[in-house]
C-alpha positions as CSV (number, residue, x, y, z in Angstrom):
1,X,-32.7,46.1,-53.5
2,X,-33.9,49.1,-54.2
3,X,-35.9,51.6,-51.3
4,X,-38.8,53.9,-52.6
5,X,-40.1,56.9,-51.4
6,X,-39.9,60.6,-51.4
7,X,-37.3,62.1,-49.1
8,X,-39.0,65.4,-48.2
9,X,-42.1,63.5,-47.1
10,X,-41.2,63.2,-43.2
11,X,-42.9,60.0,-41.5
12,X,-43.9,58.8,-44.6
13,X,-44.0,54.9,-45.2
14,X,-41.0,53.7,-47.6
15,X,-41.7,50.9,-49.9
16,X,-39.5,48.3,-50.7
17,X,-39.0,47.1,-54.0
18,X,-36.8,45.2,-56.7
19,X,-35.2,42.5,-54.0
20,X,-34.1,39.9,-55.5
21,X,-33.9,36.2,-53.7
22,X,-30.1,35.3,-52.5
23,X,-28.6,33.2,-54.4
24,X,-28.1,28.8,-52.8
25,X,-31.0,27.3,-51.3
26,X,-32.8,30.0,-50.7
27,X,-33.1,30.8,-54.6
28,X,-33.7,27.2,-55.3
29,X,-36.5,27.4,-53.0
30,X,-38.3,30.1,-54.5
31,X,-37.7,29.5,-57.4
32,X,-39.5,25.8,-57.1
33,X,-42.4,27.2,-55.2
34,X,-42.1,24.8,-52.4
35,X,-40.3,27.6,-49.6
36,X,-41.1,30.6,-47.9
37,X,-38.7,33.1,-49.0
38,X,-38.7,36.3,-46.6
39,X,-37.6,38.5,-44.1
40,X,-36.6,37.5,-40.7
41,X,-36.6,39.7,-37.1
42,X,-35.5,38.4,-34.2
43,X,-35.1,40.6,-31.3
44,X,-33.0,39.7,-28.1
45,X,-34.4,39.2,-25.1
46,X,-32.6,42.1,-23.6
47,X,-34.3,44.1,-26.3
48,X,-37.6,42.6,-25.3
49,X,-37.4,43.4,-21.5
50,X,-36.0,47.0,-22.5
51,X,-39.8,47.0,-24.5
52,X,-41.4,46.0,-21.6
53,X,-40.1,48.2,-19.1
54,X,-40.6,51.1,-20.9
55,X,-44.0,50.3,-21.7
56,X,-44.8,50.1,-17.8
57,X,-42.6,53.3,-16.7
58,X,-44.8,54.9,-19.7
59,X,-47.4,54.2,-17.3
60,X,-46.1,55.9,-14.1
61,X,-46.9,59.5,-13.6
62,X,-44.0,61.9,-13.1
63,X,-45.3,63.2,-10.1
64,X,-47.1,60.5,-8.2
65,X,-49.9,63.2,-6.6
66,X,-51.4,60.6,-3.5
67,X,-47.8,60.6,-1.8
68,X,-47.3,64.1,-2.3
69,X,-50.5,64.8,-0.6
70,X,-49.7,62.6,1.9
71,X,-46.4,63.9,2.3
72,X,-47.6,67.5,2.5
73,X,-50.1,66.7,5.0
74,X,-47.6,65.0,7.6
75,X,-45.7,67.9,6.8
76,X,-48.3,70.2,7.5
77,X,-49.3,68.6,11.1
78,X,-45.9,67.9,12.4
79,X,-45.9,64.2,12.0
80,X,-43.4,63.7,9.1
81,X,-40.6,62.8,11.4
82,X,-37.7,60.8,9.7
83,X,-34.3,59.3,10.9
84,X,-31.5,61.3,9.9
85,X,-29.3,58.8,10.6
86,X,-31.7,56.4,8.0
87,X,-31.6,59.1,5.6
88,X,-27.9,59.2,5.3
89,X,-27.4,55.5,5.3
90,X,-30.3,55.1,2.3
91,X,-28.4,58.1,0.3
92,X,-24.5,56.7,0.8
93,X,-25.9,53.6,-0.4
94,X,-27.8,55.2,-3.1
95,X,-25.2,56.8,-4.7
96,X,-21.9,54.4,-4.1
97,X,-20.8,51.6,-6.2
98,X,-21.3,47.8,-4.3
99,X,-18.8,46.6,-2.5
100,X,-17.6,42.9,-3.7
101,X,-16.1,41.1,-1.0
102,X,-12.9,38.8,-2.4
């Protein structure tokens, strides 16, 4: 196989050219008219979920302005109250491993 193009071209498309069918079935079939001969992709479906996933947090601003305003106007009036206690518990469990129990 042979892989066309020029190197100092960045983003540029590369052609393919001068493949060759493998050799077995795959030659016999292309060579008789009566396959397909091509490439194959398959992508996992790990892969696929990673796709999707990022396509969606693509979607979520950074800085999600309607609970900041919110935020800042509890904050503002003394109403943003929370649990300390809460807090902590949400933050240890956060940030440590879970526990399996045997």
């Amino acid at each position: 196989m042979r892989v066309t193009g020029k190197s100092s071209s960045v983003g540029a498309p590369l052609g393919v050219g001068g493949a060759k069918p493998a050799s077995g079935a795959t030659a016999a079939a292309a060579a008789s008219g009566t396959g397909v001969v091509g490439d194959a992709l398959s992508v996992s479906s790990t892969a696929q979920f990673i796709a999707v996933v990022r396509a969606k947090i693509a979607k979520v601003p950074e800085i999600r302005m309607a609970k900041v305003e919110a935020l800042r106007a509890k904050l503002e009036s003394n109403g943003y109250n929370p649990d300390g206690e809460a807090v902590a518990d949400g933050l240890v469990r956060e940030h440590t491993p879970p526990r399996h129990e045997p």
